[in-house]
N, C-alpha and C positions, 0 to 999 in steps of 0.2 A: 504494500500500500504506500503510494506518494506521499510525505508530509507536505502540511496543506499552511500554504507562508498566508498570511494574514499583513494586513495595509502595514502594521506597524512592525516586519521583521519578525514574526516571531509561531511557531510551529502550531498550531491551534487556529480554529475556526474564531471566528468574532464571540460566537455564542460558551463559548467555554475560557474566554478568556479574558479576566478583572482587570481593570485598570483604574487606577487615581487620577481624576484630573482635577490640580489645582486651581481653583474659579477665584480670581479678584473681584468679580462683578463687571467685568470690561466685555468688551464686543470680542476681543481676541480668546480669552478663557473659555470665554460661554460657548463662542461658537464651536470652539474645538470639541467642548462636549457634546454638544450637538450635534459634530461629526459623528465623536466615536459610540453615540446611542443608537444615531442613524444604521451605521454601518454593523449594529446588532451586538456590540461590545456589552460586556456587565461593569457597569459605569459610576462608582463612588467620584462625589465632588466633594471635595475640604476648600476651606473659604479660613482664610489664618484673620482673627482679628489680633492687629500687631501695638495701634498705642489706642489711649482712652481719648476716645473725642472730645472738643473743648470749643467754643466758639472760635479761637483762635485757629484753629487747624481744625476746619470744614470749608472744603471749594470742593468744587465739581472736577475741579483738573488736578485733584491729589488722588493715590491712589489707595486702596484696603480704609475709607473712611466707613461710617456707619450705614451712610445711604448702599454702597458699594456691596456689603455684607446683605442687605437686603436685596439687593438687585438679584446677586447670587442665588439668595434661594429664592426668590419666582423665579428665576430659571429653571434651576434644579426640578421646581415644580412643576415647570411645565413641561420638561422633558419625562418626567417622572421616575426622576433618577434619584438615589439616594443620597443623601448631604449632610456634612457632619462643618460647624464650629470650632476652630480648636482654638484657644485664647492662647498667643505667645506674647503679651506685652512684656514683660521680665524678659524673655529671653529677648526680645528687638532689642528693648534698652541697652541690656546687656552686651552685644553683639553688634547692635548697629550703631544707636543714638550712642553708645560712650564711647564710639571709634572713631565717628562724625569728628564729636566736639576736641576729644583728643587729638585726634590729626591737624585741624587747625590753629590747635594752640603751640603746636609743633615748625609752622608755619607750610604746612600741608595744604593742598587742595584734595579732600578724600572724593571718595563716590561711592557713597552708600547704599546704589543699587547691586555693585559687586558684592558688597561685604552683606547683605540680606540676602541676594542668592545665596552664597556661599557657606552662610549659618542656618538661618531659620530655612529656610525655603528647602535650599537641595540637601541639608543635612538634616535637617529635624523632619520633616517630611516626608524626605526621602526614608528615615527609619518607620516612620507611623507606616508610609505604604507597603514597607516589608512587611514588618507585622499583620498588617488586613489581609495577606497573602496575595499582592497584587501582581500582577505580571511585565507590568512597566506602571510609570510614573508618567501624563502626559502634561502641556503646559502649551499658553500662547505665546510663546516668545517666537518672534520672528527670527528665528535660523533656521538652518538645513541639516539635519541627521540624516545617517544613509547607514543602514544595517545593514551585517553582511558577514555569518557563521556566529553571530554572537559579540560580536566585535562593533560597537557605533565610533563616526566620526563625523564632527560638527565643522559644518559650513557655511559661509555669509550664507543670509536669502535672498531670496532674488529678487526681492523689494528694496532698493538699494538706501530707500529714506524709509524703512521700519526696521532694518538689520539691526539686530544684540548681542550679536557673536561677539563684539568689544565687551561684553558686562557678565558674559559667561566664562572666561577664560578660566577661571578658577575650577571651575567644575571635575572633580576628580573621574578618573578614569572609570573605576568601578559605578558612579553615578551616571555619568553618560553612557553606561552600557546600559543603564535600566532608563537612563530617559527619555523621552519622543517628541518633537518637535513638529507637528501635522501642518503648521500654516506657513515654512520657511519657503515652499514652492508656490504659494498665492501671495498677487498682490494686497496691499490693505482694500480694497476698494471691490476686492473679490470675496474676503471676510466679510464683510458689511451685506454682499449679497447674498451669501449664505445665511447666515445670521435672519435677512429679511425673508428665506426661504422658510427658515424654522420656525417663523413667528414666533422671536426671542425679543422681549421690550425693550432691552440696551441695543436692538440692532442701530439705532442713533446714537446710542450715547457719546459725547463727546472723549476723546480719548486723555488721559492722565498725563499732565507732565509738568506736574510740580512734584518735588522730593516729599514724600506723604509725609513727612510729619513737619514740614518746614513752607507754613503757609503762604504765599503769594511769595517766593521764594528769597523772604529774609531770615536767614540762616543766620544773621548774625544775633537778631532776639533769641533765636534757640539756645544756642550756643551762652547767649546771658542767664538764660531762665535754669539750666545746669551745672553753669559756672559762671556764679556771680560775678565772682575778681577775673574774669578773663580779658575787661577792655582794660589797660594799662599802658599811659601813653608811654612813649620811645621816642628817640630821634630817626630824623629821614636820612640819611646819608647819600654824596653823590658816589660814581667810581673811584674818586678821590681819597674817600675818608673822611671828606667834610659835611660836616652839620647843615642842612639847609632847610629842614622845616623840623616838626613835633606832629608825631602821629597820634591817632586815641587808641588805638590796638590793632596787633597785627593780624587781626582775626577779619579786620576789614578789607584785607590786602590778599591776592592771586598774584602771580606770578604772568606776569605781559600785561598786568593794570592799566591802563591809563587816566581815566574820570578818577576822582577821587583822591587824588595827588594833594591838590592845594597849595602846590611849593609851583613858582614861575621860573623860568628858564626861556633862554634864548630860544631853544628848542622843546617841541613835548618831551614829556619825560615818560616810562615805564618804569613798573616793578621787575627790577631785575634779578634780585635775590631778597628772601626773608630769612630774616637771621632770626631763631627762635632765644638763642643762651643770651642773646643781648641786646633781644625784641627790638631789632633795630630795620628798618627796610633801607633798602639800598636801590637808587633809582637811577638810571640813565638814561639816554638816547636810544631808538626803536632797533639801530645797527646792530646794539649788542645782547641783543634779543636771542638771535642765532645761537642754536647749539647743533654738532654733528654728533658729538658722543655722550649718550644715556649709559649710567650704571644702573642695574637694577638688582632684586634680593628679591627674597621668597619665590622663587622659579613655581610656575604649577606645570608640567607641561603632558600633553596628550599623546604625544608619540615621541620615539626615541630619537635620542638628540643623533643619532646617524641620517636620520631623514633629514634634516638641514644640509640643505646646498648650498650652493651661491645666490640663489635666485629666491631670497625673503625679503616681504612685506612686514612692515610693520605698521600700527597704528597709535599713537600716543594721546588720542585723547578719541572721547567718544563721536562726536561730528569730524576727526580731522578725517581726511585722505588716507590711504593707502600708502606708506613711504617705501622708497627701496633702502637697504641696509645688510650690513652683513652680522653675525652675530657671535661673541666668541663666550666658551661657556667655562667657569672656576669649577673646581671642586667642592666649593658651599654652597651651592643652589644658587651662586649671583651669575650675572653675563652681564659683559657689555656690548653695547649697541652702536656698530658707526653707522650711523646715516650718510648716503652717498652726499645729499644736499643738506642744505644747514636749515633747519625750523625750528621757530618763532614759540615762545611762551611753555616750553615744555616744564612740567611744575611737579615738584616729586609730593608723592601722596597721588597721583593718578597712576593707571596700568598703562603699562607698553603689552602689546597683546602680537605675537606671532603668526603671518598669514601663509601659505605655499599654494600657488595656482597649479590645478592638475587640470583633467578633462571633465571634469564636475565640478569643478569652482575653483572658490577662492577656500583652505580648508585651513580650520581654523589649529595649529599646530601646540598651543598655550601661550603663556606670558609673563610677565614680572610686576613688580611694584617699581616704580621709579623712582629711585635713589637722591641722585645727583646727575 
């Protein structure tokens, strides 16, 4: 008898085979369940609520809010699929919210949607679904999984303005053999029409994209509300050494700045360095913006570092481009990065994420934290 391959890779008929799909309450989660009800799967949806709602942090364009948790289950409802709540605010705090405000007092720029994958979501999650005995883990994130003996490998989607393959790199190996990505091969606008197929009520909903617990996206009132003493002014420094204005904290400052300075110069000025031991910023002319070589720490990577050619992408922030680079790797889990061209505001506390084009895309290889 043939074993019988099912949409998502895996040896089983739809009907004998359980999956989690994690529902934010967005048009991308729901739909996906949507799919895999359709398609005859046996279908659990978990819906994480992560902090406690507060007038302060409720908009429509955050994401996992209260209204969201309810969208979730009239979905669920209407699919007639079963739905479970799980409360992880301790652990977000924990995991997310104290890494946030840590990293910028560091004079970091973090990205909390790495660091939420990479704890609550595909690890705390990812165990609840072992436990329910599920057979994969599905989710709407725009990438591309391609199954193949039991072995997954993730690749940009082919929506080049919904792709997340930058904010999954961490995803460990044994997680991405249990996870499934169903919408990395539809456009957004192809979701939406599914979604209006199922007669799902978010098939409109507008989509999220404020950091959910950091409302109309001032990060620096959070950041107060956890750490009082975190504004503390500093001086500005030029590349010189010299004093040329007084900051309120470095927690207001990125790295390629430029509004918010307050200091005048012949020329604009940028955040060129944040010095955290001696809360001082350091600002120059836009020239010296340019960096070719990234060090980075905490390596996650997906396939073995013999797969590395000459012929890597990298990406250093979540909207930039595709860079060419080569990559050379320590014996601590660090690598440096030369980029062939020199780019503009690269800011440690974001990932450098690892790309290789084959004849299926662009695949997503891992990546690092950015160092220096």
């Amino acid at each position: 008898m043939n074993n019988i391959i099912n949409s998502i890779g895996i040896n089983k008929k739809p009907s004998d085979t359980k999956v989690v799909v994690a529902m934010s309450g967005g048009v991308d989660s729901s739909t996906v369940a949507g799919m895999m009800k359709r398609e005859g799967y046996k279908v659990i949806g978990i819906t994480l609520k992560l902090y406690d709602d507060n007038k302060e942090v409720s908009s429509s364009k955050q994401c996992c809010s209260g209204q969201d948790i309810m969208d979730a289950k009239r979905v669920a409802n209407k699919l007639d699929i079963d739905h479970k709540i799980l409360y992880y605010q301790n652990k977000f705090k924990e995991g997310v919210i104290d890494n946030f405000t840590d990293s910028y007092l560091k004079g970091e720029t973090p990205i909390p949607c790495v660091q939420c994958n990479q704890t609550v979501k595909f690890k705390d999650l990812f165990e609840v679904s072992k436990n329910l005995k599920a057979d994969a883990m599905i989710t709407g994130h725009y990438v591309k999984s391609i199954t193949n003996d039991g072995q997954t490998n993730m690749y940009k989607a082919i929506d080049e303005n919904r792709d997340q393959s930058y904010f999954l790199f961490n995803t460990s190996r044994e997680q991405l053999n249990y996870l499934r990505f169903p919408l990395g091969g539809l456009l957004k606008n192809e979701t939406r029409e599914i979604a209006k197929k199922l007669q799902l009520n978010v098939a409109d909903k507008p989509d999220s994209q404020d950091i959910c617990f950091v409302p109309n996206g001032d990060y620096v009132s959070v950041i107060q509300k956890f750490r009082p003493d975190a504004l503390k002014k500093g001086n500005i420094k030029n590349l010189e050494g010299k004093v040329i204005g007084i900051h309120d904290g470095i927690i207001n400052f990125t790295i390629g700045q430029r509004k918010g300075i307050k200091v005048s110069d012949k020329e604009a000025l940028y955040v060129i360095k944040i010095d955290s031991k001696k809360n001082e910023i350091i600002v120059g002319p836009k020239n010296k913006l340019g960096k070719k070589n990234i060090f980075l720490n905490k390596l996650n990577l997906l396939v073995d570092k013999k797969e590395f050619n000459s012929d890597i992408f990298v990406k250093v922030r979540s909207t930039g481009k595709l860079l060419d680079a080569n990559i050379k790797f320590d014996q601590k889990n660090n690598a440096e990065v030369n980029l062939k061209n020199s780019e503009d505001g690269i800011s440690p506390g974001q990932a450098c994420v690892f790309y290789q084009k084959d004849s299926l895309g662009y695949k997503v290889l891992g990546g690092g934290w950015i160092n220096d």
